[in-house]
py3Dmol code that shows the C-alpha trace and the ligand (Angstrom):
import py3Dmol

protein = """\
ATOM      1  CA  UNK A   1     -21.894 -33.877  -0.766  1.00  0.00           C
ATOM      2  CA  UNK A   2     -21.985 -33.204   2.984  1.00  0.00           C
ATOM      3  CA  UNK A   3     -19.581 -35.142   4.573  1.00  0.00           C
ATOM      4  CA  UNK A   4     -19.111 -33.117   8.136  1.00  0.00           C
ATOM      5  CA  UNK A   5     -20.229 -35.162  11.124  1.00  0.00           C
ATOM      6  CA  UNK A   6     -20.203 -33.769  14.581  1.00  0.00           C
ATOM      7  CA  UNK A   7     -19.280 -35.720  17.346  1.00  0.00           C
ATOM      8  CA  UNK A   8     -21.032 -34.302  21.061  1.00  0.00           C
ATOM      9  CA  UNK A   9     -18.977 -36.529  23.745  1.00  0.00           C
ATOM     10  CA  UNK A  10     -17.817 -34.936  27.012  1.00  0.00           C
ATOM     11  CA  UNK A  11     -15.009 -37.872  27.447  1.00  0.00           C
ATOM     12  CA  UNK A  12     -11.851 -36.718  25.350  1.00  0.00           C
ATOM     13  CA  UNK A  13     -10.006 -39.938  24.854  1.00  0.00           C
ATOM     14  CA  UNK A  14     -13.488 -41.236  23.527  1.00  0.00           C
ATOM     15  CA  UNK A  15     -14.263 -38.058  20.907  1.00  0.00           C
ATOM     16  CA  UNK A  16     -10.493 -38.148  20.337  1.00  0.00           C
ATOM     17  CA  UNK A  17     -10.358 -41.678  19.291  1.00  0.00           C
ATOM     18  CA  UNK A  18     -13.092 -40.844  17.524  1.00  0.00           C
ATOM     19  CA  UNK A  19     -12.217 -37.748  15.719  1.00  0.00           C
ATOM     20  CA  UNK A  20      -8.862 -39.096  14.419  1.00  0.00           C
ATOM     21  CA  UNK A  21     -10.747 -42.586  13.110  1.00  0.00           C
ATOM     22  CA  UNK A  22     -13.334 -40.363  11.026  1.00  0.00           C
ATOM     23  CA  UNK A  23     -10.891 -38.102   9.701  1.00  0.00           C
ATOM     24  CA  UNK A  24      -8.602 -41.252   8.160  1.00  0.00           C
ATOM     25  CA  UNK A  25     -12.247 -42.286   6.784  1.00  0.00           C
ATOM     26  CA  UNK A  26     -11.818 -38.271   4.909  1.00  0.00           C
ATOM     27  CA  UNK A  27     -14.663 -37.005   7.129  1.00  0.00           C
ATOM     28  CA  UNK A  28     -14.884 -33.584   8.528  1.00  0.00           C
ATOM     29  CA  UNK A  29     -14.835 -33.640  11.951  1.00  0.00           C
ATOM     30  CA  UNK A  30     -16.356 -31.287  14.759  1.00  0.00           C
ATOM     31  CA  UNK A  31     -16.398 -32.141  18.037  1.00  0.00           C
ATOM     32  CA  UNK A  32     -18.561 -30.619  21.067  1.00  0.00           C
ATOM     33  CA  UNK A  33     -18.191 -31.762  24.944  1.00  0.00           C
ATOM     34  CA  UNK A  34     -21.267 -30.494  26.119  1.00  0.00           C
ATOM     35  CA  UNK A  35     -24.561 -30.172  25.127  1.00  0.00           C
ATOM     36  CA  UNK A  36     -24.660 -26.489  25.061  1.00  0.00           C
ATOM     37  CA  UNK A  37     -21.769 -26.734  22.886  1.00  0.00           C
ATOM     38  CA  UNK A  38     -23.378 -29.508  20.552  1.00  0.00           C
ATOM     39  CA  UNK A  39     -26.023 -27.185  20.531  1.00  0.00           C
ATOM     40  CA  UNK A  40     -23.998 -23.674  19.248  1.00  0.00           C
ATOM     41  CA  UNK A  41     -22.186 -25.997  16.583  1.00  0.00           C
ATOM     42  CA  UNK A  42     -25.046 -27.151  15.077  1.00  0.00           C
ATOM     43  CA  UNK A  43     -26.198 -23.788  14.540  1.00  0.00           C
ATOM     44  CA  UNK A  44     -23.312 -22.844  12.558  1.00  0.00           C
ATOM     45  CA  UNK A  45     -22.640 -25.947  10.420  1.00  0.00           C
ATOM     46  CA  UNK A  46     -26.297 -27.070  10.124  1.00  0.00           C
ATOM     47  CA  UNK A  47     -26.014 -27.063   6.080  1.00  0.00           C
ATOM     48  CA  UNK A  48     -22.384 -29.222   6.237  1.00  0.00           C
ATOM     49  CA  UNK A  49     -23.356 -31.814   8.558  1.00  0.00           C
ATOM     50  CA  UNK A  50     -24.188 -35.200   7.455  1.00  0.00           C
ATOM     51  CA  UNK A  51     -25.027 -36.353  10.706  1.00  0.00           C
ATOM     52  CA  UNK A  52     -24.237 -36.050  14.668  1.00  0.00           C
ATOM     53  CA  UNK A  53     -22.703 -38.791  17.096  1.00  0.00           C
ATOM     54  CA  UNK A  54     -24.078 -37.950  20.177  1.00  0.00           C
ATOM     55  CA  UNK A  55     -23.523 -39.121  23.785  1.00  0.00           C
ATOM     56  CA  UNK A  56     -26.513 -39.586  26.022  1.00  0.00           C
ATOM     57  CA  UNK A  57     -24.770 -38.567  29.157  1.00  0.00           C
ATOM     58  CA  UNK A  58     -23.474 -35.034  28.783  1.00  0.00           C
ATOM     59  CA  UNK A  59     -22.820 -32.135  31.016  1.00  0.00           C
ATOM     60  CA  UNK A  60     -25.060 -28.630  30.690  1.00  0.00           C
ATOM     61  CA  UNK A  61     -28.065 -30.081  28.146  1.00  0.00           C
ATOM     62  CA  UNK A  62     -28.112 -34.174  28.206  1.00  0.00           C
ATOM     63  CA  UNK A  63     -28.430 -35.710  24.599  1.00  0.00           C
ATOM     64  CA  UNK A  64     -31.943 -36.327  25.347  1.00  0.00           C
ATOM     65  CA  UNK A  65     -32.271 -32.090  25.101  1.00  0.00           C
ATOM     66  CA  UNK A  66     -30.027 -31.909  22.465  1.00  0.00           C
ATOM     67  CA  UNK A  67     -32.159 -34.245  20.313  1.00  0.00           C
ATOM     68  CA  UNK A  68     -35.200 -32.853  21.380  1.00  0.00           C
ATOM     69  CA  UNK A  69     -33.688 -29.194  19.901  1.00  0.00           C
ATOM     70  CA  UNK A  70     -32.389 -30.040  17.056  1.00  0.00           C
ATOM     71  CA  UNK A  71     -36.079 -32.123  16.095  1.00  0.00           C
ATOM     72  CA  UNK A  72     -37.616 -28.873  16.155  1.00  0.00           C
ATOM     73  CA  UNK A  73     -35.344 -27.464  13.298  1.00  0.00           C
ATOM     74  CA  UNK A  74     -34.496 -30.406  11.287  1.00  0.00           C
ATOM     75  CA  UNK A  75     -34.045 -34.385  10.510  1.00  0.00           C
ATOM     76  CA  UNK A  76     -30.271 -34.467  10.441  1.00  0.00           C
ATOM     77  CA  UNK A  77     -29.530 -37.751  11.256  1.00  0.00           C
ATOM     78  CA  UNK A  78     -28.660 -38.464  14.815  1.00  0.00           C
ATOM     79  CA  UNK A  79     -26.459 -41.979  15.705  1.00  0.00           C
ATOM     80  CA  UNK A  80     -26.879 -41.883  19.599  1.00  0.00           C
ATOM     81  CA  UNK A  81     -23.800 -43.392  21.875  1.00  0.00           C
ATOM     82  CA  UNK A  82     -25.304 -44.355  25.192  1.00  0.00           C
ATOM     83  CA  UNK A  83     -23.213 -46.280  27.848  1.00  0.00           C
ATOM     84  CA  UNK A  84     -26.561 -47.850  29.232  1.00  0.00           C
ATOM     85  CA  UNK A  85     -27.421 -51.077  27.597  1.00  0.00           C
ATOM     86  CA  UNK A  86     -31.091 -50.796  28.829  1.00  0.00           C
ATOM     87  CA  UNK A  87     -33.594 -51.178  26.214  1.00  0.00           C
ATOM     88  CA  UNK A  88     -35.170 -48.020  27.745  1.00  0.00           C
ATOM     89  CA  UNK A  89     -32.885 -45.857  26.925  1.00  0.00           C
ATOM     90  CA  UNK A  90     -33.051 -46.552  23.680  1.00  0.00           C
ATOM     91  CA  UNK A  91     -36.677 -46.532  22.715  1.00  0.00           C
ATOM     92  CA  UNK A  92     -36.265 -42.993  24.747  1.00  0.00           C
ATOM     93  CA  UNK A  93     -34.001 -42.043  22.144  1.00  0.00           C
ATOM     94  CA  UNK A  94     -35.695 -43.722  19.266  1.00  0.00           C
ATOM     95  CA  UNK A  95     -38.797 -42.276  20.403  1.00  0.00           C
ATOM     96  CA  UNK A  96     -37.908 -39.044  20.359  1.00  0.00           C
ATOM     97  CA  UNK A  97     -36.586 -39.231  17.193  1.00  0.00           C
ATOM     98  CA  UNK A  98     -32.931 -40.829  16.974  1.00  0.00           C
ATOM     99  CA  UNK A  99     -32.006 -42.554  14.162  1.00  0.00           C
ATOM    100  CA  UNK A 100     -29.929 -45.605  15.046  1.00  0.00           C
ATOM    101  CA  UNK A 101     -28.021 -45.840  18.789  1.00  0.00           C
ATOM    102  CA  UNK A 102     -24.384 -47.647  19.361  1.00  0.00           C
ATOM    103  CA  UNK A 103     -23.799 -48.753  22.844  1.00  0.00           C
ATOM    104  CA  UNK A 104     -20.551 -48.308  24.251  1.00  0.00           C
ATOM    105  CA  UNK A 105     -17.971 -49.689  23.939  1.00  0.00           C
ATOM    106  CA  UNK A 106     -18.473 -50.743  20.223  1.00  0.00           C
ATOM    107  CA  UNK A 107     -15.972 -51.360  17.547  1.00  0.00           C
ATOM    108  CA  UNK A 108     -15.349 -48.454  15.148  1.00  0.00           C
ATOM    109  CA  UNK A 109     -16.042 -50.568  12.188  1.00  0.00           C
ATOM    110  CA  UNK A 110     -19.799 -51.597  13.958  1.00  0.00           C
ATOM    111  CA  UNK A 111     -19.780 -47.691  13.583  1.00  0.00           C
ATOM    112  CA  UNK A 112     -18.340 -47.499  10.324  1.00  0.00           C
ATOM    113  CA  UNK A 113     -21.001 -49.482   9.038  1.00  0.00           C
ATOM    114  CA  UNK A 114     -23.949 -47.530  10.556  1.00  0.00           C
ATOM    115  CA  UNK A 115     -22.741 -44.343   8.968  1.00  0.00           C
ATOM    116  CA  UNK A 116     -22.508 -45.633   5.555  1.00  0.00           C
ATOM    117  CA  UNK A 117     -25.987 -46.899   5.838  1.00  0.00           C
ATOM    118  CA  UNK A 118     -26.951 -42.900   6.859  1.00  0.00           C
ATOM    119  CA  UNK A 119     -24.646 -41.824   3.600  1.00  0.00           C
ATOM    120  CA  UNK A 120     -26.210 -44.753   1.344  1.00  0.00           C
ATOM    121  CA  UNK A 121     -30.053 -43.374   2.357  1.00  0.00           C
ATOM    122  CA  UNK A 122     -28.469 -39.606   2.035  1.00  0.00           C
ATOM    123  CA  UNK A 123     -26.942 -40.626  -1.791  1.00  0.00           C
ATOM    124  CA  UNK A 124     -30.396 -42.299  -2.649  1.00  0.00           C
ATOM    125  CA  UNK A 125     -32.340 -38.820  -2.180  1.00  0.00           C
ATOM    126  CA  UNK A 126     -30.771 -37.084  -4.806  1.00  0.00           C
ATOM    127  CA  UNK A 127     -32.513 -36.611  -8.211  1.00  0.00           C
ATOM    128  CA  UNK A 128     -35.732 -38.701  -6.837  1.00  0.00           C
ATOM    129  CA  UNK A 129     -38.663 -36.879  -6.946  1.00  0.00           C
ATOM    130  CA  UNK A 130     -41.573 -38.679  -6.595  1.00  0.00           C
ATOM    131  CA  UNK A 131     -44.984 -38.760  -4.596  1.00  0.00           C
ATOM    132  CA  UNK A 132     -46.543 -41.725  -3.482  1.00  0.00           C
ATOM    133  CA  UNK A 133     -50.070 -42.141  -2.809  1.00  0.00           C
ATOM    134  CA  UNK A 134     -52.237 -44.297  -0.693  1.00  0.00           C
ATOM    135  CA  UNK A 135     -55.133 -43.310   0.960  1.00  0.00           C
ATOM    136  CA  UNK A 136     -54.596 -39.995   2.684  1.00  0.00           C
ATOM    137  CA  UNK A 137     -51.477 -40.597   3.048  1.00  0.00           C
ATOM    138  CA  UNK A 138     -48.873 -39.098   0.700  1.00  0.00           C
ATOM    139  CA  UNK A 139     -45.248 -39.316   0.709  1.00  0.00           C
ATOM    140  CA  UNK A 140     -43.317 -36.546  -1.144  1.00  0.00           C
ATOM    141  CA  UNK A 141     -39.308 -36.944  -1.707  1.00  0.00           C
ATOM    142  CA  UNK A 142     -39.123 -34.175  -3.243  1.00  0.00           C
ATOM    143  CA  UNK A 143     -40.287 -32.337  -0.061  1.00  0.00           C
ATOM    144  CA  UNK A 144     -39.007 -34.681   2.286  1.00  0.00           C
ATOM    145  CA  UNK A 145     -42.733 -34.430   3.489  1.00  0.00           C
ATOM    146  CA  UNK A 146     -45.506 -36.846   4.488  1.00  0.00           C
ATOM    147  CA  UNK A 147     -49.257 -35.890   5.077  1.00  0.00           C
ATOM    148  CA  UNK A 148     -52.216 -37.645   6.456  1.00  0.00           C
ATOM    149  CA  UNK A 149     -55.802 -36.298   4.983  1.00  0.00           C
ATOM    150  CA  UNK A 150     -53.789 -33.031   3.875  1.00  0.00           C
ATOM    151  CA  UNK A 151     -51.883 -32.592   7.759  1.00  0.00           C
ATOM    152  CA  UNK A 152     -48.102 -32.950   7.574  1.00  0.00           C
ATOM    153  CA  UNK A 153     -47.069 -36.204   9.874  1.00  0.00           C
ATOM    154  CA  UNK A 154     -43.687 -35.254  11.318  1.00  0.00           C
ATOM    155  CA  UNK A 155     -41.854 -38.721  10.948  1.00  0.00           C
ATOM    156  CA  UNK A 156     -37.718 -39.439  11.795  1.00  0.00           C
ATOM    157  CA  UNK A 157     -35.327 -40.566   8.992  1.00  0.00           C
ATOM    158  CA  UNK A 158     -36.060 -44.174   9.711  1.00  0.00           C
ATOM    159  CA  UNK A 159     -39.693 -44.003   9.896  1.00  0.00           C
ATOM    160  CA  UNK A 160     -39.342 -42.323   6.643  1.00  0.00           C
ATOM    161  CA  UNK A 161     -37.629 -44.385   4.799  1.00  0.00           C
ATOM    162  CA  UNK A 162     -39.044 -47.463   6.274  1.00  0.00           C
ATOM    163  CA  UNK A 163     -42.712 -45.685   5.139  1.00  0.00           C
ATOM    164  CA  UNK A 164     -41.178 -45.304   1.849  1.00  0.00           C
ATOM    165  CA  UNK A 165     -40.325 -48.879   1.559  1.00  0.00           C
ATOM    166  CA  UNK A 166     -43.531 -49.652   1.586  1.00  0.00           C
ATOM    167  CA  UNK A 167     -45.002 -47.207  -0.528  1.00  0.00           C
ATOM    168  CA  UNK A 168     -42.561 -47.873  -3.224  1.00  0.00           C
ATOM    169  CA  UNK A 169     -43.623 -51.927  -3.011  1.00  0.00           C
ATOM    170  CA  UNK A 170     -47.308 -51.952  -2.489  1.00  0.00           C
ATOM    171  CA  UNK A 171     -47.725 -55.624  -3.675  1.00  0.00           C
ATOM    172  CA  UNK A 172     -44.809 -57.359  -1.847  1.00  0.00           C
ATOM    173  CA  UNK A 173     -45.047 -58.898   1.419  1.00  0.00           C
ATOM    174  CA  UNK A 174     -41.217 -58.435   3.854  1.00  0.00           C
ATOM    175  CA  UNK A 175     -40.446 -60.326   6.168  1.00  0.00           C
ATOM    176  CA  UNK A 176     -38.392 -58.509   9.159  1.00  0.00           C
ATOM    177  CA  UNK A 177     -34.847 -59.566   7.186  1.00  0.00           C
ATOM    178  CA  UNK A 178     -35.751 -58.123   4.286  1.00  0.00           C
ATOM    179  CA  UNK A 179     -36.825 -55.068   5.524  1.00  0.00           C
ATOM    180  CA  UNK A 180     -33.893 -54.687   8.040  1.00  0.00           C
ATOM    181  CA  UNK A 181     -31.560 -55.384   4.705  1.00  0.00           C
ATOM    182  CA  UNK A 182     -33.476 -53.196   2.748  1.00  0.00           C
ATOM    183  CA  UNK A 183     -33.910 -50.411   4.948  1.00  0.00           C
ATOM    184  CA  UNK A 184     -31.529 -50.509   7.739  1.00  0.00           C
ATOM    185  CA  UNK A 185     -28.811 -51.727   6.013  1.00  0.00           C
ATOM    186  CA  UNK A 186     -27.312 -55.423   5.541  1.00  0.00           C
ATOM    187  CA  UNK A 187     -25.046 -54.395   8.002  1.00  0.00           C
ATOM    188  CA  UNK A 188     -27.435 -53.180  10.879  1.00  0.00           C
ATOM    189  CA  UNK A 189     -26.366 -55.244  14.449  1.00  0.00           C
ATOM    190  CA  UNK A 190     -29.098 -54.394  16.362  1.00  0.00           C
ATOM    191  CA  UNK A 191     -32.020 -56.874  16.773  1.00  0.00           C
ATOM    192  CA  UNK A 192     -34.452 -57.513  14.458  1.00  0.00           C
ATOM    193  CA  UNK A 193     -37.215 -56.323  16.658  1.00  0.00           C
ATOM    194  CA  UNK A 194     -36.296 -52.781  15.880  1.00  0.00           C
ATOM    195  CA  UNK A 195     -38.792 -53.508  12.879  1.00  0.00           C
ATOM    196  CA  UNK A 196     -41.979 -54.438  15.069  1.00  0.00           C
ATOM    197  CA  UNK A 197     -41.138 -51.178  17.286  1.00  0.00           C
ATOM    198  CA  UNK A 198     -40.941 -48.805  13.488  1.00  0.00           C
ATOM    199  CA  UNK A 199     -43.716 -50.299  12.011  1.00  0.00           C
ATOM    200  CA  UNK A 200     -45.760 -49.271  15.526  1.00  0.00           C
ATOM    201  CA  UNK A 201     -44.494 -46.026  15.268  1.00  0.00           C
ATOM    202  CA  UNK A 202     -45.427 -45.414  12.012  1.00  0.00           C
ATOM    203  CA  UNK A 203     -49.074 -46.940  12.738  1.00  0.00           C
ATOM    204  CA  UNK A 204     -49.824 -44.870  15.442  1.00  0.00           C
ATOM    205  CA  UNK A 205     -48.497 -41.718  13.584  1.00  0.00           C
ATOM    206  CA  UNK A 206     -50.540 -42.503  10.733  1.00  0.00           C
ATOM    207  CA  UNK A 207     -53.757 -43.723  12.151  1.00  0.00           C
ATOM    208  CA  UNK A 208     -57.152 -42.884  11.377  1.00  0.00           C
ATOM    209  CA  UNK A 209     -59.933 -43.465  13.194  1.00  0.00           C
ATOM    210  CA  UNK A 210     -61.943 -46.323  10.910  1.00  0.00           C
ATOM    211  CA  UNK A 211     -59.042 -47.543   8.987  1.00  0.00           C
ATOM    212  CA  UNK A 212     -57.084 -50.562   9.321  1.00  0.00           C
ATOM    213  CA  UNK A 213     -53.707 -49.709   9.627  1.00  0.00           C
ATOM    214  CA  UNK A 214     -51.854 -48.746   6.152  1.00  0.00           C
ATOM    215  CA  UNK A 215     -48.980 -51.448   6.971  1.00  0.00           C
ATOM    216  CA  UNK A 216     -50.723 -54.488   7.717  1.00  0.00           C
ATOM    217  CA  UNK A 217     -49.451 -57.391   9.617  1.00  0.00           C
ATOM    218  CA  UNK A 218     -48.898 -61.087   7.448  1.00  0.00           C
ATOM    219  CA  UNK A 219     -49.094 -63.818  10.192  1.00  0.00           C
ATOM    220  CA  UNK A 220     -45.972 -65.628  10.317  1.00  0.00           C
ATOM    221  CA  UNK A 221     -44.137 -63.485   7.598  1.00  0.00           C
ATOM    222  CA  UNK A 222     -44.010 -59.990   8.184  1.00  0.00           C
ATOM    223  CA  UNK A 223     -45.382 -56.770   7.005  1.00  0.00           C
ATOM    224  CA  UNK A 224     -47.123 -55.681   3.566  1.00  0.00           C
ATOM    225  CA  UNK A 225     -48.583 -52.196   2.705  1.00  0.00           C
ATOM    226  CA  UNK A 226     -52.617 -52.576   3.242  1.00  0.00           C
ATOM    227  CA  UNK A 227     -53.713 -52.416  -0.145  1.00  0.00           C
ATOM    228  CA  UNK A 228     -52.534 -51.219  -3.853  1.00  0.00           C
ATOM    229  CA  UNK A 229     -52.348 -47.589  -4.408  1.00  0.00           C
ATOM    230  CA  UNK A 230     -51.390 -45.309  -6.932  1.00  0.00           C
ATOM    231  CA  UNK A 231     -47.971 -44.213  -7.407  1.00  0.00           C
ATOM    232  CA  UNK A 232     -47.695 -40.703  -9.397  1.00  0.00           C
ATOM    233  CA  UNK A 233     -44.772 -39.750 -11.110  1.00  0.00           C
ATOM    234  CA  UNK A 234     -43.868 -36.005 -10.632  1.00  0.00           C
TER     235      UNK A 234
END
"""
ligand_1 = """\
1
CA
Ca -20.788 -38.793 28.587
"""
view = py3Dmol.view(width=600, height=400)
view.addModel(protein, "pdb")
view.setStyle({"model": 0}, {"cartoon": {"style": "trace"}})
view.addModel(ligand_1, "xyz")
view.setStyle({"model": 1}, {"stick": {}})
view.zoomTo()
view.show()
């Protein structure tokens, strides 16, 4: 079970704090103060890591790089600490592929909480292995791998899952608690719009010119997968 995380902060009594929190929690911890650093640590632990705790404002490479690098190899999961509390800064980091953001100063337990949610989802992968169908689109958890009309979709952790969600329930209609509960976690603190801004995501990764988007919008409810599709069992 991996259970290393990696902790990029260039403010020692933050990643120090930090570090010795984590450890009492029995993690493994690594810590980088720059981005360049973050960078050279991830190459040599990649297949350890569970995730990385990384700080937006860092000297050398700014978490924003960082992020951007490590996309191009992988989908480690990636809990982003920005001081900013602008809702820019954290679609930024969304966008380009975070999967959750703290803003600081937070509790350790708020943290706590958002890393068992990343264990939970990394606990739930093992021994599934099934594809879902609908449409073009096909969602493989064996492969970790989605594809639209045969052409891989790159998609973060969250969009994943949250794409899974649906896949697995094509008959159910969610309403934005359930699907925060279900998928982020009963103990997600963020706002409950985070849902609206994944389920765009995932419809403009997934369009196709001519067909109604695959999650579909109830008015006044929530969200339910278009329409019933077949779900094959590997
Ligand atoms: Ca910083």
């Amino acid at each position: 079970m991996k259970n290393t995380i990696l902790i990029v902060e260039d403010e020692e009594s933050l990643s120090g704090y930090l570090t010795k929190e984590l450890q009492f929690e029995d993690f493994n911890v690594l810590v980088a103060s720059d981005g360049l650093a973050a960078m050279e640590t991830y190459q040599e632990h990649q297949n350890e890591l569970l995730l990385i705790l990384l700080d937006w404002m860092l000297p050398k490479l700014d978490g924003m790089e960082v992020l951007r690098r490590i996309r191009k190899h992988d989908q480690l999961p990636v809990i982003i600490m920005t001081a900013r509390d602008y809702i820019g800064d954290k679609v930024a980091g969304l966008d380009n592929g975070a999967d959750d953001y703290i803003t600081k100063p937070f509790e350790i337990e708020e943290l706590l909480a958002r890393i068992r949610v990343i264990q939970r989802r990394a606990d739930n992968q093992i021994d599934v292995n099934q594809v879902y169908q609908a449409d073009d689109v096909q969602l493989d958890t064996k492969a970790h791998r989605v594809t639209n009309a045969d052409e891989e979709v790159i998609l973060t952790h969250r969009e994943y899952d949250l794409l899974q969600f649906f896949l697995a329930h094509p008959d159910e209609v969610f309403t934005r608690d359930d699907l925060l509960d279900q998928v982020w976690g009963a103990d997600f603190l963020g706002q409950q719009n985070v849902v609206d801004v994944y389920v765009g995501y995932l419809r403009s990764k997934l369009a196709t010119p001519d067909a109604a988007p695959l999650i579909k919008t109830v008015r006044g409810v929530g969200y339910k997968l278009r329409e019933p599709m077949s779900n094959v069992q590997e």
